[in-house]
N, CA and C of each residue as an Amber inpcrd file, in Angstrom:
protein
   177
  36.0050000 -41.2770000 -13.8310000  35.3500000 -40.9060000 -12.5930000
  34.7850000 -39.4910000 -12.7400000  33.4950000 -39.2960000 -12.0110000
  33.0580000 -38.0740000 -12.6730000  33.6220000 -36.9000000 -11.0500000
  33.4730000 -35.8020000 -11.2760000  34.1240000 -35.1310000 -10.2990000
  33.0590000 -33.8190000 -10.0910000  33.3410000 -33.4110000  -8.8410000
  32.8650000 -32.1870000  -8.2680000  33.6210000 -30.8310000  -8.2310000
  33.4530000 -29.7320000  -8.0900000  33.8670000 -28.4000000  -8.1650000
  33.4960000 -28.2660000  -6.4230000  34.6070000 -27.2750000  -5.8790000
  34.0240000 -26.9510000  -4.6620000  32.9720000 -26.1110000  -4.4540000
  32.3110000 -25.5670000  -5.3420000  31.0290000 -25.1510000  -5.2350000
  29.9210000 -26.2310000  -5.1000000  30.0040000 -26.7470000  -5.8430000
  29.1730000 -28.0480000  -6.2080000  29.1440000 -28.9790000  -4.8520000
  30.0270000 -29.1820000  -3.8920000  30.1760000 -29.8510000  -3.1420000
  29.4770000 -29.4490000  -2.1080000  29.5800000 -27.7310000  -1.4720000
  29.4960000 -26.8370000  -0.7430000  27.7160000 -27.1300000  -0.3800000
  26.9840000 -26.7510000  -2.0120000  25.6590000 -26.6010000  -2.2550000
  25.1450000 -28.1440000  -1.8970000  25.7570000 -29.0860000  -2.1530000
  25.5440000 -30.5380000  -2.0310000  25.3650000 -30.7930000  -0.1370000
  26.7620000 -30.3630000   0.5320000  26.5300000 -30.8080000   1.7060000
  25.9910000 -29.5660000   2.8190000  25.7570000 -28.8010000   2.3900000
  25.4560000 -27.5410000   3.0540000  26.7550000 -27.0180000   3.7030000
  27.4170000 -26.5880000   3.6160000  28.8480000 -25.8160000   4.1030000
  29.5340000 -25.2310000   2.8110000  30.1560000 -23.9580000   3.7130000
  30.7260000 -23.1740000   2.9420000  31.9210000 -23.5850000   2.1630000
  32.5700000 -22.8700000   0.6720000  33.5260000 -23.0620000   0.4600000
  34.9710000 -23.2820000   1.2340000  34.8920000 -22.2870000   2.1670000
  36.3820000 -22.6100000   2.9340000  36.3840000 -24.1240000   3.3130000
  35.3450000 -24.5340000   4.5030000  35.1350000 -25.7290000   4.9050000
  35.3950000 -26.7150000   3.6110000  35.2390000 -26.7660000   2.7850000
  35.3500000 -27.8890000   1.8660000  36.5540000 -27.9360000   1.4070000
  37.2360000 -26.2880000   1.3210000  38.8740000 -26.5930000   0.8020000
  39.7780000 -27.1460000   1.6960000  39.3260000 -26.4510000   3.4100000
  39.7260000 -27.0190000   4.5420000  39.9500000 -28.6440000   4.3960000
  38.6770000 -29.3840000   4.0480000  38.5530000 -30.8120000   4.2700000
  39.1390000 -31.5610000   3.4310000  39.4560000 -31.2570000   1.6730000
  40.9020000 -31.2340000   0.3430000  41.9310000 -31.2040000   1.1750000
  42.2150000 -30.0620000   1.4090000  43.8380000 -29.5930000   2.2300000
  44.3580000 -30.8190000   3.1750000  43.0700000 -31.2400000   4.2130000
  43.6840000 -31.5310000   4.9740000  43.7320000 -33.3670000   4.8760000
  43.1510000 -33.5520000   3.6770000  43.1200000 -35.2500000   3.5750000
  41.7590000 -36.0990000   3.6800000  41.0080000 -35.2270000   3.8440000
  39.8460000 -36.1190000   4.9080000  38.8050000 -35.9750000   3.8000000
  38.5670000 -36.1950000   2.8540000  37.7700000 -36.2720000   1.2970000
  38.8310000 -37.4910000   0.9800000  38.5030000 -38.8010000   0.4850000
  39.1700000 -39.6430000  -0.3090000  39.1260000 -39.5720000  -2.0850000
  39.9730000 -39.1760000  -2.3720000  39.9460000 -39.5140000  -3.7540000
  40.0820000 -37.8230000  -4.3120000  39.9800000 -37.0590000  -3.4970000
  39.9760000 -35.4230000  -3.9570000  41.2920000 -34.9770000  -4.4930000
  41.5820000 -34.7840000  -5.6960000  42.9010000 -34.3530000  -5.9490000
  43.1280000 -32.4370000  -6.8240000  44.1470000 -31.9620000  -6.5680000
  43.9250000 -30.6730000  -6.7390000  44.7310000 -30.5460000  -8.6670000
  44.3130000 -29.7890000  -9.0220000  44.3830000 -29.5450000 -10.4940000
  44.6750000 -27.7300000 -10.4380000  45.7950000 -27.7940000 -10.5830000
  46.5570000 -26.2750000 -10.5060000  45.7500000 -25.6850000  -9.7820000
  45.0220000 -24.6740000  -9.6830000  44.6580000 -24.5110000  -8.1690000
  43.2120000 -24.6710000  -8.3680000  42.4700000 -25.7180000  -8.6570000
  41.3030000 -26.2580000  -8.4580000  41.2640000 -27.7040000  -7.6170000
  40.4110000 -27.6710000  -6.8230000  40.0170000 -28.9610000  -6.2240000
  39.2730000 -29.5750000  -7.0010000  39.3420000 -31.0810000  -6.9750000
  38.0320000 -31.9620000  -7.9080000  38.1690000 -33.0090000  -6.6120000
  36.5740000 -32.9880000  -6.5720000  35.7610000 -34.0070000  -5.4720000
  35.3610000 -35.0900000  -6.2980000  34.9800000 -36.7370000  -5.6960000
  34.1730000 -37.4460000  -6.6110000  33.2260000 -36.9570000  -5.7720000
  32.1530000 -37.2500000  -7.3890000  30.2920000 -37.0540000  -6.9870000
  30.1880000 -38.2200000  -6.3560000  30.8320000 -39.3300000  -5.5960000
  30.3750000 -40.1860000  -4.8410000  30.6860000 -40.2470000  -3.2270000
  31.9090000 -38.9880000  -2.9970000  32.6630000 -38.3550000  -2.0050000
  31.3290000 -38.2130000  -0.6300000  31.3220000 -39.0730000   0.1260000
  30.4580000 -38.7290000   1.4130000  31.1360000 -37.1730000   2.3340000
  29.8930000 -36.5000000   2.9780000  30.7850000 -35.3690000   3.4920000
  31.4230000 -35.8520000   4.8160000  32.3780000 -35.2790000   5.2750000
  33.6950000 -35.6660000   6.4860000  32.9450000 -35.4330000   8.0570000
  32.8910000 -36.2900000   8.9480000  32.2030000 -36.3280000   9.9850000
  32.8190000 -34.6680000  10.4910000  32.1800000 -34.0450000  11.4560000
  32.8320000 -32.7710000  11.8270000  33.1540000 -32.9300000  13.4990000
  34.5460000 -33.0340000  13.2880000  35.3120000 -33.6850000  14.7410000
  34.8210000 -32.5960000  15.8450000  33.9390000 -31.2810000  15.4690000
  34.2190000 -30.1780000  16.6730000  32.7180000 -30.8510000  17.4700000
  32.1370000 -31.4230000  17.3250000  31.2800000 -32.2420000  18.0090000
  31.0670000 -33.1900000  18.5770000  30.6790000 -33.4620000  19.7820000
  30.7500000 -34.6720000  19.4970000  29.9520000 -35.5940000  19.6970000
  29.5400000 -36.9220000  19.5130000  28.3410000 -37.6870000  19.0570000
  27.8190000 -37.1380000  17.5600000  27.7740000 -36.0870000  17.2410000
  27.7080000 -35.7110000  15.8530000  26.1000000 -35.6360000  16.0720000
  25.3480000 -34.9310000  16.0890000  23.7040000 -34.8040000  16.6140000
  23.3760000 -34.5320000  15.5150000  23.8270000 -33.0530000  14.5500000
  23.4170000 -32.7580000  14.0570000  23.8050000 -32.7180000  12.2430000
  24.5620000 -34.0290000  11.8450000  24.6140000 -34.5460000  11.1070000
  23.5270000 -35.5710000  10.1700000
């Protein structure tokens, strides 16, 4: 499986690094597993709806 860097992810969905470690941490990326203290995303990983909205408009 090929994998993402949280940079890579960040530049991919437009959001910052925290937000993406936020979304690792908290479960809501499937398949994201952490590698001593690196995150790896799959490059097939859709980005996580953002619950502080709602209807999601600007997704």
């Amino acid at each position: 499986m090929d994998y993402m860097t949280l940079k890579e992810a960040s530049e991919k969905w437009g959001v910052t690094l925290r937000w993406i470690n936020y979304y690792c941490s908290a479960g809501r990326i499937p398949g994201a597993v952490k590698m001593g203290t690196v995150w790896l995303i799959p490059k097939s990983a859709q980005k996580p709806k953002d619950g502080r909205r709602k209807g999601n408009k600007h997704e």
